[in-house]
C-alpha positions as CSV (number, residue, x, y, z in Angstrom):
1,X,19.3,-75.1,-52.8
2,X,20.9,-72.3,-54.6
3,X,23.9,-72.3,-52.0
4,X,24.8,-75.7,-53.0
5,X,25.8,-75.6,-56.6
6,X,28.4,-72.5,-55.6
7,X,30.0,-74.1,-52.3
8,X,30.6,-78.0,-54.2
9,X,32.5,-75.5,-56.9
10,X,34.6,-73.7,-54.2
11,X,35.5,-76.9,-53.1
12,X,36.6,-78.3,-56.1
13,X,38.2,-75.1,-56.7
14,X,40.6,-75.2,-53.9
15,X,40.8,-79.0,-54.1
16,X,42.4,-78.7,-57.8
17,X,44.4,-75.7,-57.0
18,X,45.6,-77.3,-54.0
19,X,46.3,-80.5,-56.0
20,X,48.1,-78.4,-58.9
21,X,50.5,-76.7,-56.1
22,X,51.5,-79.5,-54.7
23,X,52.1,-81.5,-58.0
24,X,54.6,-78.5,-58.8
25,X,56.5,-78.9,-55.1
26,X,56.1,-82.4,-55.9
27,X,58.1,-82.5,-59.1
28,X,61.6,-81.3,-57.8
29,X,61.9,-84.9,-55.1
30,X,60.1,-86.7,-57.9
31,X,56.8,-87.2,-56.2
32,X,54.5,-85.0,-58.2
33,X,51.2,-87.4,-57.5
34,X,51.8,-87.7,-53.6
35,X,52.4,-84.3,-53.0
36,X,50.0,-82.8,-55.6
37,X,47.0,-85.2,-53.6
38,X,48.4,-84.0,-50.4
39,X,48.1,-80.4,-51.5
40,X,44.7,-80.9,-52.3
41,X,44.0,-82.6,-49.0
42,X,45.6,-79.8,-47.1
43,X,43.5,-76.8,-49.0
44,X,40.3,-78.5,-48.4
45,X,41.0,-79.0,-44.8
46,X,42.1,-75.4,-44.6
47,X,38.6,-74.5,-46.3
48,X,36.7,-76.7,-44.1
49,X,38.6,-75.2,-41.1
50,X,37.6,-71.6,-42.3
51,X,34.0,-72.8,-42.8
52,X,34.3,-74.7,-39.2
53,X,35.4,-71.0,-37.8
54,X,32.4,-69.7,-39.5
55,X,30.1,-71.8,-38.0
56,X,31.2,-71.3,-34.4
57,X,30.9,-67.8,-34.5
58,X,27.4,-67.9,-35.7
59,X,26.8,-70.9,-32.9
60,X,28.3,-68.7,-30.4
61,X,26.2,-65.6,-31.4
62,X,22.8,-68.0,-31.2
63,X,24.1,-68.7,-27.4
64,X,24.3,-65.5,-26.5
65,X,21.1,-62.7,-26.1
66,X,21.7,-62.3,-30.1
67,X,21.1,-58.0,-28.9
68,X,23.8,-57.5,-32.0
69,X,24.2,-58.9,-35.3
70,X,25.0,-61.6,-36.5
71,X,28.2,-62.7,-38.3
72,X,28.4,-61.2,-41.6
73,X,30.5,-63.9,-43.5
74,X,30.6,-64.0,-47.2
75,X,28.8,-67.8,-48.3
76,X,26.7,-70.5,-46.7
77,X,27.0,-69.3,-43.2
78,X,26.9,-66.3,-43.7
79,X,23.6,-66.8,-45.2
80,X,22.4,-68.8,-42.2
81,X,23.2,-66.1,-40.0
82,X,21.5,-63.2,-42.0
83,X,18.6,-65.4,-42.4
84,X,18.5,-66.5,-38.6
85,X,18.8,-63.2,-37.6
86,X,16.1,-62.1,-39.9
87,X,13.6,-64.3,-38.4
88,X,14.8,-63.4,-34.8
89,X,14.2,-59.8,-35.7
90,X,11.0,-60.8,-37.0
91,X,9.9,-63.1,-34.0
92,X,10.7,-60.0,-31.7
93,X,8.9,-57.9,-33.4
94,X,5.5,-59.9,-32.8
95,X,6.0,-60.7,-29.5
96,X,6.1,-57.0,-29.0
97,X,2.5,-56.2,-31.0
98,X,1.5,-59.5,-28.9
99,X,2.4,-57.9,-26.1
100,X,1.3,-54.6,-26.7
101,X,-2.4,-55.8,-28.0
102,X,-2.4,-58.0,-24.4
103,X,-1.7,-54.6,-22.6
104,X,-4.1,-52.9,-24.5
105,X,-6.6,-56.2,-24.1
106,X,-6.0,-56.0,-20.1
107,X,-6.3,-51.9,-19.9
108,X,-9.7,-52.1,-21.6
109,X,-10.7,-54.9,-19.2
110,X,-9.7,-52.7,-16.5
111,X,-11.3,-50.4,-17.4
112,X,-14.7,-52.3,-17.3
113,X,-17.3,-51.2,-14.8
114,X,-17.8,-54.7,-14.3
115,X,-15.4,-57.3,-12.4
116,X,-13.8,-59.2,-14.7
117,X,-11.9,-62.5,-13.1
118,X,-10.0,-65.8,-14.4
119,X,-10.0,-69.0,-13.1
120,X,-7.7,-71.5,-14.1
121,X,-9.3,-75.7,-14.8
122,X,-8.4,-75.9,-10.9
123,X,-10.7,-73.1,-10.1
124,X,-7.1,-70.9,-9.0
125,X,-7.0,-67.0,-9.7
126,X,-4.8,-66.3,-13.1
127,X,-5.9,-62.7,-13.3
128,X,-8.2,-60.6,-12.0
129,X,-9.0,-56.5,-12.7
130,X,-9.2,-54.2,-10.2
131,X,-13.3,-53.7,-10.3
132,X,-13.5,-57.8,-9.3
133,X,-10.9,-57.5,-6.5
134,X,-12.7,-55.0,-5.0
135,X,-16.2,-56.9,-5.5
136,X,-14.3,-60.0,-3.9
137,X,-12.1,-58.8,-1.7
138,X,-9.1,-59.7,-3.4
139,X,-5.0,-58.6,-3.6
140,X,-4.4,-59.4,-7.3
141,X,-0.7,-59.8,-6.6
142,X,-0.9,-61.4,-3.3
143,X,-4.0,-63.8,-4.2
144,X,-2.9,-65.2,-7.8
145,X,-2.6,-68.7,-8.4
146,X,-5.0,-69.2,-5.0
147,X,-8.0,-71.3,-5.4
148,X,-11.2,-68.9,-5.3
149,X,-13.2,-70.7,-3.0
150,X,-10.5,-70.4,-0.2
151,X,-10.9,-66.9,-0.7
152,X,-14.5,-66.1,-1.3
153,X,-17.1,-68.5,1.3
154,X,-20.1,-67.4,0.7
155,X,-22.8,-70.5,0.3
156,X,-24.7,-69.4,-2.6
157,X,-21.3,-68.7,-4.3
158,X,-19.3,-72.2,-3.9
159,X,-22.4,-73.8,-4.8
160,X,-23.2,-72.0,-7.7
161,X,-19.5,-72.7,-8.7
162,X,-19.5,-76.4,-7.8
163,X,-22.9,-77.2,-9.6
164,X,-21.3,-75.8,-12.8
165,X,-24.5,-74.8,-14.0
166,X,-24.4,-71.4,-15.5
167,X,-27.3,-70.3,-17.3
168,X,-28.1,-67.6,-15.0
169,X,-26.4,-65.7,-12.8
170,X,-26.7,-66.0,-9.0
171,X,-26.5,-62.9,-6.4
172,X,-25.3,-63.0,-2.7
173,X,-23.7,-60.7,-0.4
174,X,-20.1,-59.3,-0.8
175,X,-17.4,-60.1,1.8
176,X,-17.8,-57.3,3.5
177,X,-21.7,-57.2,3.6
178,X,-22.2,-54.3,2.3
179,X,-23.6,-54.5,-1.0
180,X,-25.0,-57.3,-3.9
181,X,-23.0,-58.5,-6.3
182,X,-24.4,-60.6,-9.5
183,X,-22.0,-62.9,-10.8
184,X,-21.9,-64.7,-14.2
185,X,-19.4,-67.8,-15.1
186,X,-18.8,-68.5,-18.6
187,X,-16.1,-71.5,-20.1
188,X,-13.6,-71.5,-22.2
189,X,-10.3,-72.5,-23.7
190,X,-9.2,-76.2,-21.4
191,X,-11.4,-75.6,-18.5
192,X,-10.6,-72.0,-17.7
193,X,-13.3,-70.4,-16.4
194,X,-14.4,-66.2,-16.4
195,X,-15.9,-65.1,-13.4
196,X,-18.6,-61.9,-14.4
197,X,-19.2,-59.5,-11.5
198,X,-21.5,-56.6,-11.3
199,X,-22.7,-54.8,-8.4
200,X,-26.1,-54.4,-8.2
201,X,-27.0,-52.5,-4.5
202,X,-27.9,-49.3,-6.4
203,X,-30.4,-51.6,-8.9
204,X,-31.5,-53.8,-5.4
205,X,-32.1,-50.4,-3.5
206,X,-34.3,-48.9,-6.2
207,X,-36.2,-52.0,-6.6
208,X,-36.6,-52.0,-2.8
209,X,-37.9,-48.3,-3.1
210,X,-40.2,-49.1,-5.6
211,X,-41.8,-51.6,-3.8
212,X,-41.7,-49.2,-0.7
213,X,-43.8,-46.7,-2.9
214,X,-45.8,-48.6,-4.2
215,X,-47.0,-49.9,-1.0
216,X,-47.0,-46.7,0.7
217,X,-48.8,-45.4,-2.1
218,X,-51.6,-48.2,-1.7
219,X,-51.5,-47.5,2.2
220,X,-51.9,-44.0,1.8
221,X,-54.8,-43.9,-0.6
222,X,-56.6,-47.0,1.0
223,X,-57.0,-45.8,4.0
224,X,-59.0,-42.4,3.3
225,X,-60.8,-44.4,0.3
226,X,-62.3,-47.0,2.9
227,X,-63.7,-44.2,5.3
228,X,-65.3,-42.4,2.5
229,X,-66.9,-45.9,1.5
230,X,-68.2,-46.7,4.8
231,X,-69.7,-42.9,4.7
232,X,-71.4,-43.3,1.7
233,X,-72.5,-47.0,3.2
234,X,-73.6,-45.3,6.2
235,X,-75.5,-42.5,4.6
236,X,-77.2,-45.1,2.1
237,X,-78.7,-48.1,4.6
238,X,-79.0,-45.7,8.1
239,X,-81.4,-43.3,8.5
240,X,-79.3,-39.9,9.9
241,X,-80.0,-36.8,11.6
242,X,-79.2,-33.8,10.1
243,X,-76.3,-33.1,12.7
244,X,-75.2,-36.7,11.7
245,X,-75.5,-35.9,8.6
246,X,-73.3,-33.0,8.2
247,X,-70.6,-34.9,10.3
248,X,-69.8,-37.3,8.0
249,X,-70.1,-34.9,5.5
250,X,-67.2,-33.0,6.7
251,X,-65.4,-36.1,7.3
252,X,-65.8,-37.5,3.7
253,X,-64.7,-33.9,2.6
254,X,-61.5,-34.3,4.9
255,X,-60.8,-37.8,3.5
256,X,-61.6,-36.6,0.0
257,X,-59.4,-33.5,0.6
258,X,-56.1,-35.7,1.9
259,X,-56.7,-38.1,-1.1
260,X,-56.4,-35.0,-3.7
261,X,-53.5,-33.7,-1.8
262,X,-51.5,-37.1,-1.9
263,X,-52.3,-37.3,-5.6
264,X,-51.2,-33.6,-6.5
265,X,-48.2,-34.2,-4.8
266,X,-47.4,-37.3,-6.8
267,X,-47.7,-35.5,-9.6
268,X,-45.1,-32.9,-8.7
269,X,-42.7,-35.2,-7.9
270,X,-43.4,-36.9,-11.4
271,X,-43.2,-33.5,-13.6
272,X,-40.0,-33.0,-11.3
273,X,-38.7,-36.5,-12.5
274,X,-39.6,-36.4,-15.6
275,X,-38.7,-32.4,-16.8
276,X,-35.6,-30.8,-17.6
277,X,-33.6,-28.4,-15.4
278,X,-35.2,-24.5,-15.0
279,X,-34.0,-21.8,-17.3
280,X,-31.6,-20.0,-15.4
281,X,-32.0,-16.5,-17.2
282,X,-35.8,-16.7,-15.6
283,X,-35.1,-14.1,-12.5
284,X,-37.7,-13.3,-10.1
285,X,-37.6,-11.0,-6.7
286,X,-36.4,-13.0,-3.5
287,X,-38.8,-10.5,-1.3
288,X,-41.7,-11.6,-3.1
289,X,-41.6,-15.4,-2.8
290,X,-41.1,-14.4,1.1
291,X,-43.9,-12.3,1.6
292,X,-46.1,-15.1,0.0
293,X,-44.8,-18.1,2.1
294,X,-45.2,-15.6,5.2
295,X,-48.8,-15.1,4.4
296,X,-49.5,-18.8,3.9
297,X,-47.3,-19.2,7.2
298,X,-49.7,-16.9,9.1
299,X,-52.7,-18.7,7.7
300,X,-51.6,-22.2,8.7
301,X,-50.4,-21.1,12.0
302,X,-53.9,-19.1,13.0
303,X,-51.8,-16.9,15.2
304,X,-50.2,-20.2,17.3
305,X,-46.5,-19.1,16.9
306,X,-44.2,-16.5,17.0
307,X,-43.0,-16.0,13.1
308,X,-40.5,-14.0,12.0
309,X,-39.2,-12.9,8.4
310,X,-35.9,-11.7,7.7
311,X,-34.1,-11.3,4.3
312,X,-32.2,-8.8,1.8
313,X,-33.3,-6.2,-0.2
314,X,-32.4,-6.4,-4.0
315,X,-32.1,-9.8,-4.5
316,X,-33.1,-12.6,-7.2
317,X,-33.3,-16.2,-7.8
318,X,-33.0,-17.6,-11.3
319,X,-35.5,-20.7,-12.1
320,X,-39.1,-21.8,-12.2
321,X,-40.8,-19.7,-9.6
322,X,-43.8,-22.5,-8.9
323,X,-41.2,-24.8,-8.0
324,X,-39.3,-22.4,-5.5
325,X,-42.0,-21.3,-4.2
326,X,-43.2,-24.9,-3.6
327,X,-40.0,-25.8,-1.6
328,X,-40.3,-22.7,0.5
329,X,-43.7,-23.2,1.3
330,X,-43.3,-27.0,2.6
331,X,-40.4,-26.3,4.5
332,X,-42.5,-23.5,6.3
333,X,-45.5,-25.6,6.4
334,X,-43.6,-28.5,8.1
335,X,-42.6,-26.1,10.5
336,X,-45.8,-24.6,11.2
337,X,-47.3,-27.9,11.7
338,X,-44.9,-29.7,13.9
339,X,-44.3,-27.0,16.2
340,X,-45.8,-26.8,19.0
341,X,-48.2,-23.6,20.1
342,X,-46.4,-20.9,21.4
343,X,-43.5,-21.6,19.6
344,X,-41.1,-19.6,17.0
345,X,-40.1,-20.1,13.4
346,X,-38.1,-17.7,12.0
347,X,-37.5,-17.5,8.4
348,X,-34.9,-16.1,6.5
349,X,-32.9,-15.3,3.1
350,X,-29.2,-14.4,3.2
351,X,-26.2,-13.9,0.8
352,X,-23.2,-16.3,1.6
353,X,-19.3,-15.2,1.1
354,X,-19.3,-17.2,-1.8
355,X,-22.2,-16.0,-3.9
356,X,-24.9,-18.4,-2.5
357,X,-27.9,-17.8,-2.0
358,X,-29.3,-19.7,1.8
359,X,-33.4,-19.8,2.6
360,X,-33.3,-21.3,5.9
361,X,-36.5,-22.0,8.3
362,X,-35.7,-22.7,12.1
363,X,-38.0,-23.8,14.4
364,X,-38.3,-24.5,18.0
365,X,-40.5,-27.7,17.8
366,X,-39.5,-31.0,18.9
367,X,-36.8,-31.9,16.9
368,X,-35.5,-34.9,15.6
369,X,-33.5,-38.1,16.1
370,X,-30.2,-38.3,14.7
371,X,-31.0,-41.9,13.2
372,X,-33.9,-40.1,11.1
373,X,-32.3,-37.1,9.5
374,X,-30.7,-38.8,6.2
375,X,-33.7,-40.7,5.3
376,X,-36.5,-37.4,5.7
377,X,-36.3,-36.6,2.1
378,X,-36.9,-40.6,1.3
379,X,-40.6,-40.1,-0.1
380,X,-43.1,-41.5,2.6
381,X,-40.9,-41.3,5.4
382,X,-41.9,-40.2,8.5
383,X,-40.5,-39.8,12.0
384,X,-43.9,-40.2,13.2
385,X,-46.6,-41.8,11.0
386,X,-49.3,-41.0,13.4
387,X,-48.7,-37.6,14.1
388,X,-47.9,-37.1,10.3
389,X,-51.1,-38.0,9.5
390,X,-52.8,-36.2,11.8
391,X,-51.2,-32.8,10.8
392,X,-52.1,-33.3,7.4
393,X,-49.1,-34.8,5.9
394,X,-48.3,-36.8,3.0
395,X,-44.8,-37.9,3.4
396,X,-43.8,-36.2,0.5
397,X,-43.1,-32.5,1.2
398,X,-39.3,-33.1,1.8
399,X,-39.0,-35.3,-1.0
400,X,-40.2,-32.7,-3.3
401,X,-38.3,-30.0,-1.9
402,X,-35.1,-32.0,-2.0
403,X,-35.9,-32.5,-6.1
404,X,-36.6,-28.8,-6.4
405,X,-33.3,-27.5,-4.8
406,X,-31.3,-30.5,-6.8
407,X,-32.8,-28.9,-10.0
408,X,-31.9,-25.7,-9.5
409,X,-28.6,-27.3,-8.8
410,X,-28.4,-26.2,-5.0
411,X,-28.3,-28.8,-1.7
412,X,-30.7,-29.5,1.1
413,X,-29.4,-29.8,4.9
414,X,-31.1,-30.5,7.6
415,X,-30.1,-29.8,11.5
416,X,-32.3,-31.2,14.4
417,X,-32.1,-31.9,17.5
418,X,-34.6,-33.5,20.0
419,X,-35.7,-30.8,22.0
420,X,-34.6,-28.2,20.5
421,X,-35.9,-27.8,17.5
422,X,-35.1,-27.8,13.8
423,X,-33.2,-25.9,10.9
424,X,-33.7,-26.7,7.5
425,X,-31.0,-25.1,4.7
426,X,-31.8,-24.3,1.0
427,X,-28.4,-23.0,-0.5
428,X,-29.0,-21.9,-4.1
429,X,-25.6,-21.5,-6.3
430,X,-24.5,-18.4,-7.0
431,X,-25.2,-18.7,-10.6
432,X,-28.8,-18.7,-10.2
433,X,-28.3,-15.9,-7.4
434,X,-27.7,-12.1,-8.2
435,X,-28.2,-8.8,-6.2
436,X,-29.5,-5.9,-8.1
437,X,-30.1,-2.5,-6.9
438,X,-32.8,-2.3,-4.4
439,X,-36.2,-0.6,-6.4
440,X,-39.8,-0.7,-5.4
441,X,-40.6,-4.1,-6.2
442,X,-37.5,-5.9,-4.5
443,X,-37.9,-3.9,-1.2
444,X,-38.6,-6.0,1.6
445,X,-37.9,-5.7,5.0
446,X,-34.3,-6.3,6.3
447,X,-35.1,-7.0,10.1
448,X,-37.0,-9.7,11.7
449,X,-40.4,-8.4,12.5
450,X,-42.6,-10.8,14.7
451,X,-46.6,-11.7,13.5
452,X,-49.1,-10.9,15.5
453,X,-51.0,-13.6,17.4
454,X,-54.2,-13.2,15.3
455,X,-57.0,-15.3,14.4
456,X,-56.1,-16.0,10.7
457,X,-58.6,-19.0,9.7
458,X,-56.8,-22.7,8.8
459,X,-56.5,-24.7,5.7
C-alpha cells in the first residue's frame, strides 16, 4: 500500500492549489469561494484525466501481443505496468524452460528402443514416438486423436485393452505379421493410459532355436545311444557267433564313434561362443593349411573324385590356426561326402582387388535348393536328414565354420544349384591377410594339379 499514501497527497495537492488559483481569479468579480472550489474541481478533474490517459495506454498495451514495453509513467500506473510486465516477462520465461524440458522429455522418449504410446480416458492416440508407430502401424500426425482400437484389431490386443487388467503384459502379432510385439499398459493422471511396446521376434526366435537344439540335440544322441543299448542287450541274453559277434562290434563302435563326434562338435561351437576374437598378429602360411585339408581331402575321398588344389605362393592368414583349419576342413569334407563318385572338387586360395583373402571349395555334386541356402549354417539343419546321417554328418559343420569366419571377422557365401553343384566362399579381410615374399616354407603350388584316383583308406 505504499502507493497510496503518495497519490491521496498529490490529490490534495492539486486540489488546494487548484482551490488557491481560483480563489485569486475569484477575488477581482467578488466570488473568491465559488471560483476558488471550482478551481479545485477543475485540477482534480485534469489529474484524474491524466491518470485516466495513463491507464488506457497500459489497457491498450495488455491488448496487444505486449512484444514491447510497457508504458513507463511516473506513479501508480506506471507501477502497474512495470510490475505487469515483470510478471509477463517472467511467465514467458517458464513456459519457454517448460517447453524446452517437454522437448527434451519427448526427444529422450524417442529415443527409446521401446514404443512408447498415449492414450487419452477415451482410449484416442495423444502422442505416440516413432519406435510405437512403427510396432503399430501408425502415422503420428495423421492417426492422433483416433481411437486405438480402430486402428490396431488384433483379438488378443482389444481384449487385453477392454479387460483393463494389466498386471502382465500380453504378446500377439504385429499388423503386418511379421514379428511379436509385447505390450505393457500402465495408468495414470484422469484415465490416460501409456501403451509399452517392445519387439520381441529376435527373443521369440532364439527361444524357438533353443528349443530346436535342444531337441535336436536329444534326437541326435538318442538315437545312436538306443543301438548301442540293444547291442550290449543283445550280446548279454543271446548266445552269438563269433562273426555275429564282431558285427555288432563294429556297429556299437560306429554308434559310439558318431556319438563322440556330435559331442566334440558341440563343444567347438561352445569355445567358439563363449571365447574372444583371435589375435590378429598370429600369422601362419596359407600353403600349409592347404596341403593339410588336401591330404585329409584325399583320405576321405579314397580316390572317388577328381580334386584339385590351387592357391598363391607367399601368403598368410592372421588368427587361431585350429579354428581355420577347422572351417577349411568341413567345407572340404562336406564336399567330399556329398559328391557323388566320379566327381570334382576343386579347391582354391586367391587374393581379391581389395586386399581379401577368398578360400573357396566347388563341387560338382547335387546341389542345392534355393529355399535351403540361408538356413545351412542354422545348427542341425539339413537338406537331407537321411542322407546326412548316412555320410556321417552332424549338422553342425556349417554352423561352426560360419562362427569361425565371423571371428576372424570375414563372411560366408554359399552358391548352389540343383544339378550342378556347389561353391562355398570364405573371404577373410584384408587385415588378417598379408603377402610376403615367397621362401621355402610358403611355397606351394600355383596351378591346379589333379589327385590321383588311389586307394587312400576312409575315416
Amino acid at each position: 500500500m505504499s502507493w497510496l499514501f503518495p497519490r491521496l497527497l498529490a490529490g490534495l495537492v492539486t486540489m488546494v492549489l487548484g482551490g488557491l488559483l481560483g480563489y485569486a481569479f475569484g477575488l477581482p468579480i467578488h466570488a473568491p469561494v465559488i471560483v476558488g472550489l471550482m478551481g479545485g474541481i477543475v485540477a482534480v478533474g485534469a489529474l484524474a484525466t491524466r491518470d485516466t490517459l495513463r491507464g488506457v495506454r497500459l489497457i491498450d498495451w495488455l491488448h496487444g501481443p505486449q512484444s514491447s514495453d510497457a508504458p513507463r509513467d511516473a506513479g501508480f500506473w506506471g507501477e502497474i505496468g512495470y510490475r505487469v510486465e515483470r510478471s509477463l516477462r517472467a511467465c514467458e520465461r517458464e513456459r519457454v524452460r517448460e517447453r524446452a524440458r517437454l522437448q527434451q522429455f519427448l526427444e529422450a522418449i524417442e529415443a527409446s528402443p521401446n514404443g512408447v504410446l498415449m492414450l487419452d480416458p477415451q482410449d484416442r492416440i495423444d502422442w505416440c514416438n516413432s519406435v510405437a508407430a512403427s510396432h503399430f502401424g501408425l502415422d503420428p500426425q495423421r492417426d492422433r486423436l483416433q481411437r486405438i482400437t480402430n486402428l490396431v484389431r488384433s483379438p488378443a490386443f482389444v481384449a487385453y485393452l477392454q479387460a483393463g487388467n494389466f498386471q502382465e503384459p500380453v504378446q500377439f502379432s504385429d499388423p503386418r505379421g511379421m514379428g511379436m510385439l509385447s505390450v505393457l499398459v500402465r495408468e495414470y493422471g484422469e484415465g490416460m493410459r501409456l501403451v509399452l511396446s517392445k519387439d520381441i521376434t529376435e527373443r521369440e526366435r532364439a527361444d524357438a532355436m533353443r528349443r530346436d537344439f535342444v531337441a535336436n540335440v536329444s534326437h541326435e544322441i538318442r538315437t545312436p545311444l538306443t543301438v548301442v543299448a540293444g547291442f550290449v542287450e543283445t550280446m548279454a541274453s543271446l548266445p552269438l557267433t563269433e562273426t555275429e559277434r564282431k558285427r555288432v562290434l563294429v556297429l556299437m563302435e560306429q554308434q559310439t564313434s558318431r556319438m563322440q563326434t556330435l559331442v566334440s562338435d558341440l563343444l567347438t561351437l561352445a569355445q567358439l561362443e563363449g571365447s574372444p576374437r583371435p589375435a590378429s598378429d598370429r600369422w601362419m602360411p596359407v600353403s600349409k593349411l592347404l596341403r593339410q585339408v588336401e591330404t585329409d581331402a584325399r583320405t576321405l575321398s579314397r580316390g572317388r573324385h577328381s580334386i584339385t588344389l590351387s592357391t598363391e605362393t607367399g601368403t598368410e592368414i592372421a588368427g587361431a590356426e585350429v579354428e581355420v583349419l577347422s572351417a577349411m576342413g568341413n567345407l572340404v569334407g562336406n564336399a567330399v561326402r556329398y559328391t557323388p563318385d566320379g566327381g570334382t572338387i576343386d579347391i582354391g586360395w586367391r587374393r581379391l582387388g581389395d586386399g581379401c583373402g577368398e578360400f573357396s571349395v566347388r563341387d560338382t555334386g547335387l546341389g542345392i535348393e534355393p529355399e535351403h541356402i540361408p538356413r545351412l549354417t542354422e545348427r542341425f539343419y539339413r537338406v537331407d536328414g537321411s542322407r546326412s546321417r548316412d555320410t556321417g554328418g552332424t549338422g553342425l559343420g556349417l554352423s561352426i565354420v560360419k562362427h569361425v569366419v565371423q571371428r576372424h571377422g570375414g563372411e560366408l557365401t554359399i552358391e548352389s544349384e540343383p544339378g550342378k553343384g556347389s561353391r562355398f566362399r570364405a573371404v577373410f579381410p584384408a587385415a588378417r591377410v598379408r603377402y610376403v615374399e615367397p621362401g621355402s616354407d610358403l611355397d606351394s603350388t600355383a596351378a591346379p594339379r589333379p589327385v590321383d584316383q588311389g586307394g587312400a583308406e576312409a575315416r
